[in-house]
Gaussian input, Z-matrix of N, CA and C with variables (Angstrom, degrees):
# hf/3-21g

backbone

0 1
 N
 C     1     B1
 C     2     B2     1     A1
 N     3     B3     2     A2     1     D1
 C     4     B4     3     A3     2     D2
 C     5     B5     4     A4     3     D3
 N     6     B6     5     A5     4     D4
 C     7     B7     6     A6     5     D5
 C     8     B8     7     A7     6     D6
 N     9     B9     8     A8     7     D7
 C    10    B10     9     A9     8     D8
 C    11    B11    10    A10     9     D9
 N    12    B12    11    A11    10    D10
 C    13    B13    12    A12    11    D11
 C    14    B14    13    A13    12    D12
 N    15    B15    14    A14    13    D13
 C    16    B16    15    A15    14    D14
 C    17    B17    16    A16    15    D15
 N    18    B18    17    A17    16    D16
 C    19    B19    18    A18    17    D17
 C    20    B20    19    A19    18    D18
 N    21    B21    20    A20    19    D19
 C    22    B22    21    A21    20    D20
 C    23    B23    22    A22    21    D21
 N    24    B24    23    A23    22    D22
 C    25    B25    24    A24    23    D23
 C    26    B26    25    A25    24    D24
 N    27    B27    26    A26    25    D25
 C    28    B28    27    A27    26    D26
 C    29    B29    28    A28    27    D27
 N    30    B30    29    A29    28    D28
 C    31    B31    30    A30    29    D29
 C    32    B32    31    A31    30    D30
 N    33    B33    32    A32    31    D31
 C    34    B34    33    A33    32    D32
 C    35    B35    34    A34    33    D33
 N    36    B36    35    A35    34    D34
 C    37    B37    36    A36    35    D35
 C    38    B38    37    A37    36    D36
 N    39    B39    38    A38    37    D37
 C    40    B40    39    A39    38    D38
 C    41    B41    40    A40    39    D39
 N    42    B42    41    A41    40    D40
 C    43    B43    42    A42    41    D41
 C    44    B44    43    A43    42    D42
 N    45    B45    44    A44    43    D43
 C    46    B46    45    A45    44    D44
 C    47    B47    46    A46    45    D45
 N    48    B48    47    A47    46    D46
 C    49    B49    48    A48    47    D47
 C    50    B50    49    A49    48    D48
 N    51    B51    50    A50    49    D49
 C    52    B52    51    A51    50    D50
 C    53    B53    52    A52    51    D51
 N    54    B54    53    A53    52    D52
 C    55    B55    54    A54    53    D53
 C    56    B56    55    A55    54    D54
 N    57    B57    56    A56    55    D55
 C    58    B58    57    A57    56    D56
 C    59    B59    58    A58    57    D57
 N    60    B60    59    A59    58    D58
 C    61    B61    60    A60    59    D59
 C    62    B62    61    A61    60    D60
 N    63    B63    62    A62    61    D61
 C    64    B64    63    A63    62    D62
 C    65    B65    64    A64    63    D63
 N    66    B66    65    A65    64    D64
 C    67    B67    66    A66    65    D65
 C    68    B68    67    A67    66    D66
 N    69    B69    68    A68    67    D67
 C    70    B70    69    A69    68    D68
 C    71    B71    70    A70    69    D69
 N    72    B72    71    A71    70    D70
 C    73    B73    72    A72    71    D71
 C    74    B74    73    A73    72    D72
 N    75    B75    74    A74    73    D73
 C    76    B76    75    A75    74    D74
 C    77    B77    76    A76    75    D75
 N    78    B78    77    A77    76    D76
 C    79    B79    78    A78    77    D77
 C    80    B80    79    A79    78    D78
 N    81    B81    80    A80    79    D79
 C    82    B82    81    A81    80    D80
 C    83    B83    82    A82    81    D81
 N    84    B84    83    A83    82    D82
 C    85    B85    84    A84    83    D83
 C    86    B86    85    A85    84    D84
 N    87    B87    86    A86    85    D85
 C    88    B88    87    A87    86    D86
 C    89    B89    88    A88    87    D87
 N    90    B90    89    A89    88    D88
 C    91    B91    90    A90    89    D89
 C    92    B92    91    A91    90    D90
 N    93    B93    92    A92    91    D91
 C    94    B94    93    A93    92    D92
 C    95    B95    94    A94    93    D93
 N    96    B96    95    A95    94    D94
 C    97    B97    96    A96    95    D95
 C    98    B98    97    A97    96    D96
 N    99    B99    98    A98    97    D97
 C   100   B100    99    A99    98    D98
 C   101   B101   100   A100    99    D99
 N   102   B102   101   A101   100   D100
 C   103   B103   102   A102   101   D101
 C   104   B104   103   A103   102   D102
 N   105   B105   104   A104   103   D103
 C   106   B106   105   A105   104   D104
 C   107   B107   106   A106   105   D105
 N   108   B108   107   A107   106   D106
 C   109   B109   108   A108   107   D107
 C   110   B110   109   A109   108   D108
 N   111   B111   110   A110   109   D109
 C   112   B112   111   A111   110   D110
 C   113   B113   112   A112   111   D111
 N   114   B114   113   A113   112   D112
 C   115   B115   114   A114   113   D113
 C   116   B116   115   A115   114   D114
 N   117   B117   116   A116   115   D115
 C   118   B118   117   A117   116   D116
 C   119   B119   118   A118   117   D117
 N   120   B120   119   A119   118   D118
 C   121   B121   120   A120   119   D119
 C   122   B122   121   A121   120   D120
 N   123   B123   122   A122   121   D121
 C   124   B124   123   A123   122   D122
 C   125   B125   124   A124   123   D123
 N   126   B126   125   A125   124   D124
 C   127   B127   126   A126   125   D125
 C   128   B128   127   A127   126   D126
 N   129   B129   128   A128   127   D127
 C   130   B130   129   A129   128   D128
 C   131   B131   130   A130   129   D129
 N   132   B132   131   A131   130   D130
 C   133   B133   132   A132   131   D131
 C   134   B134   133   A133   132   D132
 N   135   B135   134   A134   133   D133
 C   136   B136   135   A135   134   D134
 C   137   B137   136   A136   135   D135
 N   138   B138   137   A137   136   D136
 C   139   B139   138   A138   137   D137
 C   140   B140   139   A139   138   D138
 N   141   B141   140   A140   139   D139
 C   142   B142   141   A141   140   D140
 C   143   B143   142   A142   141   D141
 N   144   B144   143   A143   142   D142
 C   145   B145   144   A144   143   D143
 C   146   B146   145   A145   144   D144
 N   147   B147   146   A146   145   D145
 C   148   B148   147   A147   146   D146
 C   149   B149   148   A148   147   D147
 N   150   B150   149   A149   148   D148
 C   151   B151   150   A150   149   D149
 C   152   B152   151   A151   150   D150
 N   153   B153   152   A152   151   D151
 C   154   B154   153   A153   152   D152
 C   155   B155   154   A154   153   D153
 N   156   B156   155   A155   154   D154
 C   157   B157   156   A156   155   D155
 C   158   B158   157   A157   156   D156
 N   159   B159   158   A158   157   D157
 C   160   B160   159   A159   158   D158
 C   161   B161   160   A160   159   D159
 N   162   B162   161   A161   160   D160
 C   163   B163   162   A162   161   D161
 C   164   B164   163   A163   162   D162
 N   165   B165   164   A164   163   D163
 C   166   B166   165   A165   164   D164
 C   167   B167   166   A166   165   D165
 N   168   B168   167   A167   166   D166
 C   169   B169   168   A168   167   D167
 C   170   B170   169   A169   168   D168
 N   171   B171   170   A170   169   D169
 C   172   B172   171   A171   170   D170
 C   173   B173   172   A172   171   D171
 N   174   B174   173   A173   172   D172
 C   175   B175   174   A174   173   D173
 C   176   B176   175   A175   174   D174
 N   177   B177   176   A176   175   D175
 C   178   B178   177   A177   176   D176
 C   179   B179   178   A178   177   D177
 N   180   B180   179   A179   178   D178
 C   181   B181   180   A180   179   D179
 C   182   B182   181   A181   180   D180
 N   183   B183   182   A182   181   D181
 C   184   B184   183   A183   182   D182
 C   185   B185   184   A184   183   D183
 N   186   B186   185   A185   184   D184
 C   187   B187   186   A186   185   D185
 C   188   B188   187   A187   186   D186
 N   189   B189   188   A188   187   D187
 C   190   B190   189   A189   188   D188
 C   191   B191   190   A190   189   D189
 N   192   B192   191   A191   190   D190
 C   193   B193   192   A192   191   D191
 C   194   B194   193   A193   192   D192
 N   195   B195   194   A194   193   D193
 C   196   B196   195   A195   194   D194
 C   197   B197   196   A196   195   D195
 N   198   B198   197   A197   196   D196
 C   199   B199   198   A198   197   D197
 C   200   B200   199   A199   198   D198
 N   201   B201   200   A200   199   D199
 C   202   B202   201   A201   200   D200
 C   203   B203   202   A202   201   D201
 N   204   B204   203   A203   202   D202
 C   205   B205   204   A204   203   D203
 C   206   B206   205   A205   204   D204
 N   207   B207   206   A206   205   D205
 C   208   B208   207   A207   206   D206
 C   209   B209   208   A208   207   D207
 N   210   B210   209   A209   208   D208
 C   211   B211   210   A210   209   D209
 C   212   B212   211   A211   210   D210
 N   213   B213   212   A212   211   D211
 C   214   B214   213   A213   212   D212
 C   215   B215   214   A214   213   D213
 N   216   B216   215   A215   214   D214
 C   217   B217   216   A216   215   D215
 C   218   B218   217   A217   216   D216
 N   219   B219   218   A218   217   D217
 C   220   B220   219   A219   218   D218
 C   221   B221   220   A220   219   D219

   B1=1.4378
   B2=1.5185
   B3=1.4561
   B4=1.5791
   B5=1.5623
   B6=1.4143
   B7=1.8501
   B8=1.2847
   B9=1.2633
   B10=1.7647
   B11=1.5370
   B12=1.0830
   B13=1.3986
   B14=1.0795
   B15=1.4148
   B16=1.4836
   B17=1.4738
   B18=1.3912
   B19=1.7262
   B20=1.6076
   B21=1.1924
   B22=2.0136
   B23=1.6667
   B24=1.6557
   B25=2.0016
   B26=1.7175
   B27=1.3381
   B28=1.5608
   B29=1.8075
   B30=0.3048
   B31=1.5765
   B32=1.3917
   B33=1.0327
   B34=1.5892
   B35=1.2291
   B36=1.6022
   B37=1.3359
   B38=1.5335
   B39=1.7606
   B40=1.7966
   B41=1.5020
   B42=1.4792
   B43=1.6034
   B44=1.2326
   B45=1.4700
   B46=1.5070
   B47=1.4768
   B48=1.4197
   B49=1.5071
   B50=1.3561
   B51=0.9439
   B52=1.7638
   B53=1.8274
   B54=1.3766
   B55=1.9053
   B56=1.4137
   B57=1.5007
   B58=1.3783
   B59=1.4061
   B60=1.3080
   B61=1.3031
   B62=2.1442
   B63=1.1015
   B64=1.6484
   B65=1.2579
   B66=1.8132
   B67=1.5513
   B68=1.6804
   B69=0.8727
   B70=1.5284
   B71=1.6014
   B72=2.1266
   B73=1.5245
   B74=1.6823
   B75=0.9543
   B76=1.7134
   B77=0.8984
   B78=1.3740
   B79=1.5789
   B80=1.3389
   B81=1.6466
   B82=0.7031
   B83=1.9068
   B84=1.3901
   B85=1.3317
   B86=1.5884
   B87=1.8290
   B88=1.6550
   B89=1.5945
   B90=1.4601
   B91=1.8214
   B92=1.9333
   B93=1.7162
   B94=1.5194
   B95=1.7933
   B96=1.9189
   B97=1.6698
   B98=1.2062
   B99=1.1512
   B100=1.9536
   B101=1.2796
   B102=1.4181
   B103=1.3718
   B104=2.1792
   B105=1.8268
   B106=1.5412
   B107=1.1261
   B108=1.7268
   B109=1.0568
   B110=1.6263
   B111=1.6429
   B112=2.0280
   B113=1.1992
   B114=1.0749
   B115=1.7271
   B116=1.6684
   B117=1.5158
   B118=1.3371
   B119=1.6848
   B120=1.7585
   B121=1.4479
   B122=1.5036
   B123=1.3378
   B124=1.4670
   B125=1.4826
   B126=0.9613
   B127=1.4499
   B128=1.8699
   B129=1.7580
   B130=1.1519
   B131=2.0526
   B132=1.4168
   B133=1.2000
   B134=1.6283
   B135=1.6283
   B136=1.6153
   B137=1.8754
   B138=1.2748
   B139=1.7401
   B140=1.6565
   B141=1.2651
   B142=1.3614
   B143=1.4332
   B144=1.5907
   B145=1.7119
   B146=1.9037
   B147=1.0427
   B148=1.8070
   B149=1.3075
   B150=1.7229
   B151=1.1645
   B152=1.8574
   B153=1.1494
   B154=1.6802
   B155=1.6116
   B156=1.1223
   B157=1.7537
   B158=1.4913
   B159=1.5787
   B160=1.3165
   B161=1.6611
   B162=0.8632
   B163=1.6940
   B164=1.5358
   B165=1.6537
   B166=1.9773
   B167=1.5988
   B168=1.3985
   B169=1.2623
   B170=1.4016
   B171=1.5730
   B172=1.2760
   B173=1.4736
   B174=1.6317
   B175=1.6203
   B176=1.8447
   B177=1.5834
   B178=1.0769
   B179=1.5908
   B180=1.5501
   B181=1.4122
   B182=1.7777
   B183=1.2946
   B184=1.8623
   B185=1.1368
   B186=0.6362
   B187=2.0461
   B188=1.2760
   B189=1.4166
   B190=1.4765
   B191=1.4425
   B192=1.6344
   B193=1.3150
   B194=1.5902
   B195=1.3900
   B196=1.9145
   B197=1.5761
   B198=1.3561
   B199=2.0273
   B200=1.4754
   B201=1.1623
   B202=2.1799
   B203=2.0154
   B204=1.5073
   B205=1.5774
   B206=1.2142
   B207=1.8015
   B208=1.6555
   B209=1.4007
   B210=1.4385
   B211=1.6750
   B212=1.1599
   B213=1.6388
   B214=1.1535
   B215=1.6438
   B216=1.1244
   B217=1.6050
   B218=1.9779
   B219=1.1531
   B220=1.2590
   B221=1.5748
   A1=109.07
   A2=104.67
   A3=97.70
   A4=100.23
   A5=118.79
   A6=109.36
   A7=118.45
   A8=97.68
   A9=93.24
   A10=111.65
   A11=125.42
   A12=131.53
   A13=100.19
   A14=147.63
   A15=150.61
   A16=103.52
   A17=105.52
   A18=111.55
   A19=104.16
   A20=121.99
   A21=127.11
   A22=81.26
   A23=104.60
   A24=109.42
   A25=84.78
   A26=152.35
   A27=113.42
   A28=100.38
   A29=154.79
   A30=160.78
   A31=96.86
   A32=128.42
   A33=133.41
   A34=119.96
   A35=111.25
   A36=138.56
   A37=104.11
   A38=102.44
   A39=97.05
   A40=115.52
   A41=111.17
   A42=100.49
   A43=116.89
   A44=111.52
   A45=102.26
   A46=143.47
   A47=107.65
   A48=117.34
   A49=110.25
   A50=132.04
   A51=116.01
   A52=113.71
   A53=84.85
   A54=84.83
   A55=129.14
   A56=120.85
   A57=122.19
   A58=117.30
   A59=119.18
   A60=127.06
   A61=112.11
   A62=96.57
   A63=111.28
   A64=104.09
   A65=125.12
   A66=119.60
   A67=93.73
   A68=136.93
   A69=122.31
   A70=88.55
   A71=115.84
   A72=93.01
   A73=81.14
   A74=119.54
   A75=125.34
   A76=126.27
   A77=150.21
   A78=145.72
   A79=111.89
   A80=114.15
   A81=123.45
   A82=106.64
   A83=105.39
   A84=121.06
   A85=101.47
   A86=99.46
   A87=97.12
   A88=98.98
   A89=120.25
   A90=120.30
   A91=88.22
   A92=116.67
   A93=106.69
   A94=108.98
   A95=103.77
   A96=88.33
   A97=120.69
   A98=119.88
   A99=124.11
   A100=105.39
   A101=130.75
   A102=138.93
   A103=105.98
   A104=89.62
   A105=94.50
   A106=107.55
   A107=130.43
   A108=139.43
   A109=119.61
   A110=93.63
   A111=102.11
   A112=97.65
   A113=122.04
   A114=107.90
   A115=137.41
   A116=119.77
   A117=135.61
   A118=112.19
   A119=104.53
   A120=99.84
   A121=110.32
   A122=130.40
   A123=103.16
   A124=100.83
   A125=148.55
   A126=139.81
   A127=90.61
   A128=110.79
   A129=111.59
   A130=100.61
   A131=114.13
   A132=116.81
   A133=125.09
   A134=99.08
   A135=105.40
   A136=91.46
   A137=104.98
   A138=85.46
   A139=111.49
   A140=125.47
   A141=135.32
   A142=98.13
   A143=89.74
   A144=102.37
   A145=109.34
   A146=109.13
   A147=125.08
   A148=116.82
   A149=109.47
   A150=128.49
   A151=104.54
   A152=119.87
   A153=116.16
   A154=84.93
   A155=141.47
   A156=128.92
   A157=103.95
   A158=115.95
   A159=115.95
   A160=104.56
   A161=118.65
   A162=114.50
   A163=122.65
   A164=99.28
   A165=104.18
   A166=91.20
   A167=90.77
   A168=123.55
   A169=107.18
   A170=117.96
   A171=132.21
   A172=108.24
   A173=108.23
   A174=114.15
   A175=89.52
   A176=106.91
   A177=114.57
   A178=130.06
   A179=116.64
   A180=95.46
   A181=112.06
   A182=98.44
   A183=106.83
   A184=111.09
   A185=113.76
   A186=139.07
   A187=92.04
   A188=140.69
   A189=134.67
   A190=126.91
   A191=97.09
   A192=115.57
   A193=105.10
   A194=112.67
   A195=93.83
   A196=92.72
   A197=109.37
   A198=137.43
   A199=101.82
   A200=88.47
   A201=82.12
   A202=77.19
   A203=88.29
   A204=119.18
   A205=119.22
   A206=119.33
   A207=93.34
   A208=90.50
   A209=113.14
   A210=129.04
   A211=121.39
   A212=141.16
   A213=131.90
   A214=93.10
   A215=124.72
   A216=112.91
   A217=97.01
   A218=97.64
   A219=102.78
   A220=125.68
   D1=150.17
   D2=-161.15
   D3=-89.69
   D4=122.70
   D5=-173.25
   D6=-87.93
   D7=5.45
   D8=166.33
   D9=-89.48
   D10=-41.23
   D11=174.70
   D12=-93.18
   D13=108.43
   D14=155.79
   D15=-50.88
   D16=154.41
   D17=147.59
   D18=-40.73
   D19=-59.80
   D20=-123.17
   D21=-79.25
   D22=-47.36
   D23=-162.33
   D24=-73.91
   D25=-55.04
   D26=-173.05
   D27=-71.44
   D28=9.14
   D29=-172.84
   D30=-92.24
   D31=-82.81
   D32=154.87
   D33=-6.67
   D34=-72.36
   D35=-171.16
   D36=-49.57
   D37=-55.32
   D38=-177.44
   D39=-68.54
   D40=-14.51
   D41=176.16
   D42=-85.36
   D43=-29.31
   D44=154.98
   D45=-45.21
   D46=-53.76
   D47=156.27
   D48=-63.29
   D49=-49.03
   D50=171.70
   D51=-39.28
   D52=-77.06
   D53=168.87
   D54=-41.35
   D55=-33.41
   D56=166.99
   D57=-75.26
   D58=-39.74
   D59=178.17
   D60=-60.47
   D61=-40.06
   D62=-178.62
   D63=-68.88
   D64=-58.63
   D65=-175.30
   D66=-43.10
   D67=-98.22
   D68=-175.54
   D69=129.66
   D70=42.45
   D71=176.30
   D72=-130.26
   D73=47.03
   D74=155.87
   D75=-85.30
   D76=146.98
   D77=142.40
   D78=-60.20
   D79=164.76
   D80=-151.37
   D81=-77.35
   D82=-28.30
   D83=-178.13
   D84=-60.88
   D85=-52.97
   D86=-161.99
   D87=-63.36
   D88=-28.31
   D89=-154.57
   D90=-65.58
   D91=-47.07
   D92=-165.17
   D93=-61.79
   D94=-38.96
   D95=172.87
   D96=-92.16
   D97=42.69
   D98=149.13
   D99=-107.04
   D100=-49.87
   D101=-177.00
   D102=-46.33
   D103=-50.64
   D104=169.81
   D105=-43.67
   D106=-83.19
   D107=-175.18
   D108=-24.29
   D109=-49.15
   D110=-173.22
   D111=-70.21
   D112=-55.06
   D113=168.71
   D114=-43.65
   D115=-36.12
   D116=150.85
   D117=-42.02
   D118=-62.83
   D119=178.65
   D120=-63.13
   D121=-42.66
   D122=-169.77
   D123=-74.30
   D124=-29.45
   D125=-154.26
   D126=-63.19
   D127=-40.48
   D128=-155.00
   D129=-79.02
   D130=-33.25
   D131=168.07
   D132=-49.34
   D133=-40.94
   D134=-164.35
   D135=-80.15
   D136=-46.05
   D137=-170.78
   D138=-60.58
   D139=-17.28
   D140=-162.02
   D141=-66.34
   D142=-57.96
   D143=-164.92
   D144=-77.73
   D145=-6.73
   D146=162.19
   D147=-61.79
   D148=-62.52
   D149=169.64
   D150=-47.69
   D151=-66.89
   D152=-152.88
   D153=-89.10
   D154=11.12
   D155=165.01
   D156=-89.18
   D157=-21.97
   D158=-176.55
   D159=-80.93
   D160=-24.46
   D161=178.72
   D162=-90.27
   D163=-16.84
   D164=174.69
   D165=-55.78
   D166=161.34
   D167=170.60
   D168=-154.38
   D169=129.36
   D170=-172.44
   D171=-110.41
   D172=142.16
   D173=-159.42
   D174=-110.77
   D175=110.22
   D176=171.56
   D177=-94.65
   D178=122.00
   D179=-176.38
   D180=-92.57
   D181=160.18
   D182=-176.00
   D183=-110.77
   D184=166.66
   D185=-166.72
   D186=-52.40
   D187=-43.89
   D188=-174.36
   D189=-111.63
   D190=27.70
   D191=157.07
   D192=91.70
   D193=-10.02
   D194=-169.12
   D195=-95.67
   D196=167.67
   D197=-179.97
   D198=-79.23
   D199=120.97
   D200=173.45
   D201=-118.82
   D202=173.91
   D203=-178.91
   D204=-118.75
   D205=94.20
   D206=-171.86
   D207=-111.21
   D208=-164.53
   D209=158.61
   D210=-75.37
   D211=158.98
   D212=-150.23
   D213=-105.01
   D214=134.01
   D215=-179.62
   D216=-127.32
   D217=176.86
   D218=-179.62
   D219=-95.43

């Protein structure tokens, strides 16, 4: 995960541009470079959350009661 850009700060970032983009008191110029931007942050959210889905591991129980450890799949 990239630690200069957290998940939480683009996370932030796209709700910001969401909220600016929704008031609906932008021009048309400023609405395409926030939309740019909201697009930058999610690109940067979805690989984040790609990255840390590949490392879950889910604790499964079995028919005879013991925890196995698999990988998280979809």
């Amino acid at each position: 995960m990239n630690k200069e850009y957290p998940f939480e700060t683009a996370l932030r970032s796209l709700e910001t541009v969401v909220a600016r983009l929704e008031s609906g008191e932008l021009s048309l110029e400023e609405s395409l470079t926030c939309f740019e931007e909201g697009v930058r942050c999610a690109a940067r959210c979805q690989e984040q959350l790609k990255a840390v889905e590949a490392k879950v591991e889910v604790l499964l129980k079995q028919q005879d009661g013991t925890l196995t450890v698999e990988n998280f799949r979809e």
